[in-house]
MIDRENVEX-149902 format. One record per residue: residue in three letters; x negated, y, z negated of N, C-alpha, C in turn. Coordinates in steps of 0.1 Angstrom, whole numbers, plus 5000, padded with zeros to 4 digits. Example, Ala and Ser with C-alpha at 12.3 -4.5 7.8 and 13.67 -1.06 7.14 Angstrom:
BEGIN
SITE code n_px n_py n_pz ca_px ca_py ca_pz c_px c_py c_pz
SITE  ala 4868 4943 4922  4877  4955  4922 4868 4967 4922
SITE  ser 4872 4978 4929  4863  4989  4929 4871 5000 4921
***
This chain:
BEGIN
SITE code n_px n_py n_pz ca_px ca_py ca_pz c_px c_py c_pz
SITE  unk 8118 5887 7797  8122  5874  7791 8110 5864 7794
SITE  unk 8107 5864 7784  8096  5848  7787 8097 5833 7796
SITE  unk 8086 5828 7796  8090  5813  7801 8099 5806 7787
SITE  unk 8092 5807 7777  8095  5796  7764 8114 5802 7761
SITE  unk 8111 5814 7763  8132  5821  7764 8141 5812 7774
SITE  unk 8139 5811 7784  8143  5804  7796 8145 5788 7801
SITE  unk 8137 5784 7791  8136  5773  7790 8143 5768 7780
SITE  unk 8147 5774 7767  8159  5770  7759 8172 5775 7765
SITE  unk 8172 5785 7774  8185  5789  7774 8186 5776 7788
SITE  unk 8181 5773 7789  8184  5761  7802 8188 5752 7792
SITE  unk 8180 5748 7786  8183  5732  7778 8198 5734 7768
SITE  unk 8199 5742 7764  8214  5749  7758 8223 5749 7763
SITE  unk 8223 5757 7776  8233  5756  7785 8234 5749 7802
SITE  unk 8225 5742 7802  8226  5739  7817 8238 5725 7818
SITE  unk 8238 5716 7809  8248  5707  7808 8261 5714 7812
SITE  unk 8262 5721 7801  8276  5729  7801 8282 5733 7816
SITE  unk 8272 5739 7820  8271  5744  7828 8275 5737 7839
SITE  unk 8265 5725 7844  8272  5712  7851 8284 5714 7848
SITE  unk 8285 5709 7835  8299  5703  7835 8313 5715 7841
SITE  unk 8310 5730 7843  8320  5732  7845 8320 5737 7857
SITE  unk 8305 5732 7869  8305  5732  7880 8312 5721 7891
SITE  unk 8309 5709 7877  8318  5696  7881 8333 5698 7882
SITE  unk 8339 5702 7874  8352  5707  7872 8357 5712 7879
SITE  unk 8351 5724 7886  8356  5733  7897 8358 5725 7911
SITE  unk 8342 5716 7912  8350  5706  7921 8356 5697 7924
SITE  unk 8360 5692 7914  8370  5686  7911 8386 5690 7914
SITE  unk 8388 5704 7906  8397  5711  7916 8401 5718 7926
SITE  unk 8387 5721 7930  8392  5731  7945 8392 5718 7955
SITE  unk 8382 5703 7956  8389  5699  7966 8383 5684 7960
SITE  unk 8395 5677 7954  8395  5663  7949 8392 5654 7962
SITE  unk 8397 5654 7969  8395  5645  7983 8379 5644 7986
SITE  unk 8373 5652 7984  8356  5651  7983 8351 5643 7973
SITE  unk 8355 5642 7965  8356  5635  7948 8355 5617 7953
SITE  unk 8369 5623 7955  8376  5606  7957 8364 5603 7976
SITE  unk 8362 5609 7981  8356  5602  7993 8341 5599 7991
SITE  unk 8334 5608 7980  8322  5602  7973 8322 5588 7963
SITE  unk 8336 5584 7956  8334  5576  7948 8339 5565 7956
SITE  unk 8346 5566 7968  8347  5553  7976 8338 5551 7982
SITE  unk 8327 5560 7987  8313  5558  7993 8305 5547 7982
SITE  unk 8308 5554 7974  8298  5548  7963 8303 5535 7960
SITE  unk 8315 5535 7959  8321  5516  7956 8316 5510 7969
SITE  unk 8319 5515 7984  8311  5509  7997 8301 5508 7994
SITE  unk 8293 5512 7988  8274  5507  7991 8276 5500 7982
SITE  unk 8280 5499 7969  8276  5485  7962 8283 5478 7964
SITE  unk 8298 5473 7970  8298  5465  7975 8288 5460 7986
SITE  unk 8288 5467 7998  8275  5463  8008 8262 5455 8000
SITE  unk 8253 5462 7993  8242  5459  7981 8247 5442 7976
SITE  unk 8260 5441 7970  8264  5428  7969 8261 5419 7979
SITE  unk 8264 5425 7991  8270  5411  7999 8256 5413 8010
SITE  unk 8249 5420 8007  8236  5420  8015 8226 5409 8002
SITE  unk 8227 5410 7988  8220  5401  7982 8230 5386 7978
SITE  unk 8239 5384 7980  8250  5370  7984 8237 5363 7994
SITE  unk 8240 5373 8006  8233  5368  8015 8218 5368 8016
SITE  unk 8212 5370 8012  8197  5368  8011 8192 5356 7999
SITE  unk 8203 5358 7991  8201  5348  7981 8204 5331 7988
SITE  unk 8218 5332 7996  8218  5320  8007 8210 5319 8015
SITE  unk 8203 5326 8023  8193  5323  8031 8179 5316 8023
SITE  unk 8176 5323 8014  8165  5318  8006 8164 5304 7998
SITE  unk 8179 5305 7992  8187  5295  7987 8187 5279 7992
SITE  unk 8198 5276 7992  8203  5269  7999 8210 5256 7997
SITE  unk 8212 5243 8001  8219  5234  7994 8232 5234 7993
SITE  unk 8243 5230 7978  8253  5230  7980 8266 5242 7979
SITE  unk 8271 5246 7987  8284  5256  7984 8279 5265 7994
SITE  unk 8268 5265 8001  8259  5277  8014 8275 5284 8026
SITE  unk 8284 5273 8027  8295  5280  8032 8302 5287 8021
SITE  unk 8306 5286 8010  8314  5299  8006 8303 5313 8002
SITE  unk 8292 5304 8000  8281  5316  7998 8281 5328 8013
SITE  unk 8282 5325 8022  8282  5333  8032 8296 5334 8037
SITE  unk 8302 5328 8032  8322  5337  8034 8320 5350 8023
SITE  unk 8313 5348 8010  8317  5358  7999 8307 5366 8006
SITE  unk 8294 5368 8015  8285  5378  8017 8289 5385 8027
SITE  unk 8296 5376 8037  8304  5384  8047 8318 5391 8043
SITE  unk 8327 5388 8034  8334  5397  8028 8328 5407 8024
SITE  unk 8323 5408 8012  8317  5416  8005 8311 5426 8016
SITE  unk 8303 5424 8027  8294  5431  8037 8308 5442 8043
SITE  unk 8320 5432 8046  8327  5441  8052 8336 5448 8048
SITE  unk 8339 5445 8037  8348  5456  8027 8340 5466 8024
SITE  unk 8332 5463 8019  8319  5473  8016 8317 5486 8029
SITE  unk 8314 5482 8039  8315  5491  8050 8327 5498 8054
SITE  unk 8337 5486 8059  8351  5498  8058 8351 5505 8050
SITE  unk 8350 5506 8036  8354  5513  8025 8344 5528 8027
SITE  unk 8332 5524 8032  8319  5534  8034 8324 5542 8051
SITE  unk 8329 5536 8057  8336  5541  8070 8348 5552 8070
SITE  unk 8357 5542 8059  8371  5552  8058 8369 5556 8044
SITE  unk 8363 5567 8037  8361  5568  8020 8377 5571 8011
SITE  unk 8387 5574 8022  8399  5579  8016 8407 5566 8017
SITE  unk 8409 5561 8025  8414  5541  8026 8417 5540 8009
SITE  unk 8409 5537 8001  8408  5535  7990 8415 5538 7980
SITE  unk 8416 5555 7981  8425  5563  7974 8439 5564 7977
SITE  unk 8443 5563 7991  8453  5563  8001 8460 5547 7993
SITE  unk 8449 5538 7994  8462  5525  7990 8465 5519 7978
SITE  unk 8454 5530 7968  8456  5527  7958 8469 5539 7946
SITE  unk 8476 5550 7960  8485  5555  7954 8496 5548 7964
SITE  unk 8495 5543 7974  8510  5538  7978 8511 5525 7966
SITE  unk 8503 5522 7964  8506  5505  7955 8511 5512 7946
SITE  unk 8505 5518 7931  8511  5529  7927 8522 5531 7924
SITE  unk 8524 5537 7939  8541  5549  7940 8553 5534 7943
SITE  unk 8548 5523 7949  8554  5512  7952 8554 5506 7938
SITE  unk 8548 5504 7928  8554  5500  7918 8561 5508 7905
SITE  unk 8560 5523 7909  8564  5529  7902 8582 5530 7910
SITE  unk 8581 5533 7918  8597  5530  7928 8603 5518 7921
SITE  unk 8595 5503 7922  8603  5496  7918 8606 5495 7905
SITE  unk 8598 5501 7893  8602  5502  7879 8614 5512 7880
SITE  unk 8614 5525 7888  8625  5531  7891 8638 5527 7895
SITE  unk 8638 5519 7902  8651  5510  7907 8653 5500 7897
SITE  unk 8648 5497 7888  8652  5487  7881 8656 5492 7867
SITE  unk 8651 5505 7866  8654  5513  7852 8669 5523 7855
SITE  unk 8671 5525 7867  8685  5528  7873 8694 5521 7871
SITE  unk 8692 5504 7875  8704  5494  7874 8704 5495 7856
SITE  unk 8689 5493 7851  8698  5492  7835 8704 5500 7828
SITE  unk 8698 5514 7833  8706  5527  7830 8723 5523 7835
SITE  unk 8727 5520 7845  8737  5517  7847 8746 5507 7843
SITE  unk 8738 5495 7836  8740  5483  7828 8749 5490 7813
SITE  unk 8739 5501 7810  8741  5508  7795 8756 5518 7798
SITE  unk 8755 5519 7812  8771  5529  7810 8780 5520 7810
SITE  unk 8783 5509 7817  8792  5502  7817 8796 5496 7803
SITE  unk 8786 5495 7795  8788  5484  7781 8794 5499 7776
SITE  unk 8792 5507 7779  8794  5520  7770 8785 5522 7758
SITE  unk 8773 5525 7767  8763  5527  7757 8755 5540 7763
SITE  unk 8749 5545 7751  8744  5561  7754 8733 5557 7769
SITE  unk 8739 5562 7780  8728  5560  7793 8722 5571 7797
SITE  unk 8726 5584 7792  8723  5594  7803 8707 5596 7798
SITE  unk 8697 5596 7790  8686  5596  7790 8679 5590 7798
SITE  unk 8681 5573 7797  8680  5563  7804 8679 5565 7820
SITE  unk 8692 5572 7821  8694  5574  7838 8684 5587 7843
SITE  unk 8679 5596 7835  8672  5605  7839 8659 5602 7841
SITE  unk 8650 5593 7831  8641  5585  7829 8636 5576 7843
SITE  unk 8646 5573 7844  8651  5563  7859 8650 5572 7864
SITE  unk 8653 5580 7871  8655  5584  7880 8643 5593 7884
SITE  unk 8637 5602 7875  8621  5607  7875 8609 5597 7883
SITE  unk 8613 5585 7874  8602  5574  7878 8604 5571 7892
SITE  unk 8616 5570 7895  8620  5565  7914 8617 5576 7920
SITE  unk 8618 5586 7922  8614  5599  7929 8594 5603 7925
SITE  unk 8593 5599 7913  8578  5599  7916 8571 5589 7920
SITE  unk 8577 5577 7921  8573  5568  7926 8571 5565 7945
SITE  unk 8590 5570 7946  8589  5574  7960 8577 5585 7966
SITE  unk 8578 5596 7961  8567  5604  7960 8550 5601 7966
SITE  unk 8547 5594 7959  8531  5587  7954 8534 5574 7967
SITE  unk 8545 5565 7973  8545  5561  7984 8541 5569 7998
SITE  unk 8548 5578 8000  8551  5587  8009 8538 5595 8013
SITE  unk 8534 5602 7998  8524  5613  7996 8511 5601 7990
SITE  unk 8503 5595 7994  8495  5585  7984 8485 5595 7981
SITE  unk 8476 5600 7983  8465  5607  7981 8473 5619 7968
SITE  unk 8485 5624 7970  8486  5626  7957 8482 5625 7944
SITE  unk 8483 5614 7938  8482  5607  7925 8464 5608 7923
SITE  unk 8458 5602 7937  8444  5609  7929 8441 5624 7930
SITE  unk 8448 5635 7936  8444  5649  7936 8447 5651 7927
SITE  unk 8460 5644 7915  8463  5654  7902 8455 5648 7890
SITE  unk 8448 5633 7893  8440  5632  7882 8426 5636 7885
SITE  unk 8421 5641 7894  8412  5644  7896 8411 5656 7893
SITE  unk 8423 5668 7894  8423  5683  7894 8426 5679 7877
SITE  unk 8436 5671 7866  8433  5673  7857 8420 5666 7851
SITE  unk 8411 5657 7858  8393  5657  7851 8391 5669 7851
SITE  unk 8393 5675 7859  8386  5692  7867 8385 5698 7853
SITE  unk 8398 5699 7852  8400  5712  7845 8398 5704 7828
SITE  unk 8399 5695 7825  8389  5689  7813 8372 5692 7812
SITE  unk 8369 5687 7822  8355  5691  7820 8351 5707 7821
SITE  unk 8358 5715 7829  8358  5730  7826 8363 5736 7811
SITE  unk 8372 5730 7806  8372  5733  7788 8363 5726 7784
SITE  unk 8358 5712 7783  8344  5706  7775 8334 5720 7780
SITE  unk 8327 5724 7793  8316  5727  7794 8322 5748 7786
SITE  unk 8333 5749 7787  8332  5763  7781 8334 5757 7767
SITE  unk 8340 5755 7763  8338  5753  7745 8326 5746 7740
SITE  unk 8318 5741 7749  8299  5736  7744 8295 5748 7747
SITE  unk 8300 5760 7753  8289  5772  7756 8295 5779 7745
SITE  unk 8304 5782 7743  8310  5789  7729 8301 5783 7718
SITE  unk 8304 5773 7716  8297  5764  7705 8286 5769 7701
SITE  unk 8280 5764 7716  8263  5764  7711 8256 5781 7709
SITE  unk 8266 5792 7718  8266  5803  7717 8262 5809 7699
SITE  unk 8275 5805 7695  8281  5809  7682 8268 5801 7674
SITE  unk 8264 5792 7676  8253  5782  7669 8238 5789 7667
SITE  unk 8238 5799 7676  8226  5799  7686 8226 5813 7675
SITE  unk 8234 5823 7681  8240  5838  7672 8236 5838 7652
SITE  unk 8243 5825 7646  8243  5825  7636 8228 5820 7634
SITE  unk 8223 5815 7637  8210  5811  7638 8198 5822 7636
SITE  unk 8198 5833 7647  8195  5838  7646 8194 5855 7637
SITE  unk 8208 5848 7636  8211  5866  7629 8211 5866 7611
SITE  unk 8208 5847 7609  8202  5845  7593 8213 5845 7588
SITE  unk 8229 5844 7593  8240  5840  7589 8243 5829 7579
SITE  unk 8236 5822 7575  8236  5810  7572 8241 5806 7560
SITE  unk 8245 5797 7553  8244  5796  7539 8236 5794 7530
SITE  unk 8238 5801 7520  8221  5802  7513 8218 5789 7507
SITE  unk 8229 5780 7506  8223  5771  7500 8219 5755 7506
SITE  unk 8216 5757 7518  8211  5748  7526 8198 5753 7531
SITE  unk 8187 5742 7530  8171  5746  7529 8166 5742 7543
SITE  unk 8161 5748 7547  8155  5748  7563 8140 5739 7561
SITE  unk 8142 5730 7568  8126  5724  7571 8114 5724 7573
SITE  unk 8122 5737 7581  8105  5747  7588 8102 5752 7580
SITE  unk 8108 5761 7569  8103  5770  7560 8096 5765 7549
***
């Protein structure tokens, strides 16, 4: 196989290919996922609040105190978040599961509103009651909620990267084997 062979079958499939390397880890261990992209939100926060602050030093004049309240927040949210990378994901499913609980409890009382008028409730109440237990759920368990969107990115980007290798496969096949239709004119020729 040649260099010039190798070098299209890279450019063909190596995306693909990412993409269904990404997917895999995505699902074998989301928590890596989510602790690189809270890393990543820590440093640009940090980056923020390290240029707040260089800009008030250089700066100067009027508002220099909330200029260095916003660079020192910024500096230390940014760090914790870069310290603890799971913090992030952890409070962004209890809030979540905490407002999913409360929509649950409040879709129970009107579920129960609808039986007393004698109105059709039992959908209502099952509805309700899904959302309070997943909500409870996602309190309890927080890191949940980002393992199942993350395992389903996974497994999205593992169908995109195999149906672009089908694709380009089947593209690549008919291409070569003169499959074509006769009545569209090639440019090269």
């Amino acid at each position: 196989m040649d260099m010039e062979r190798i070098k299209k079958l890279l450019r063909l499939y190596a995306w693909p290919g990412v993409l269904i390397l990404l997917g895999l880890v995505l699902m074998v261990s989301p928590d890596t996922a989510s602790a690189l992209i809270s890393k990543i939100i820590g440093w640009v926060l940090i980056g923020i609040g390290v240029c707040i602050a260089i800009a008030t030093i250089l700066g100067g004049g009027y508002g220099r105190t909330g200029q260095i309240v916003y660079a020192v927040l910024f500096l230390g949210i940014g760090i914790f978040v870069s310290a603890f990378p799971l913090v992030l994901a952890e409070a962004l499913g209890r809030f979540f599961g905490l407002l999913l609980a409360v929509r649950g409890i409040s879709a129970v009382r009107g579920a129960l509103q609808k039986k007393n008028a004698d109105l059709p409730w039992q959908y209502s109440m099952v509805i309700a009651v899904v959302t309070l237990v997943a909500g409870v759920i996602l309190a309890l368990l927080p890191l949940t909620l980002s393992r199942i969107i993350l395992n389903i990115c996974g497994a999205v980007l593992i169908l995109i990267g195999i149906v672009n290798i089908v694709g380009t496969y089947r593209e690549t096949k008919a291409l070569e084997d003169g499959s074509r239709r006769p009545d569209v004119i090639d440019a090269d020729e």
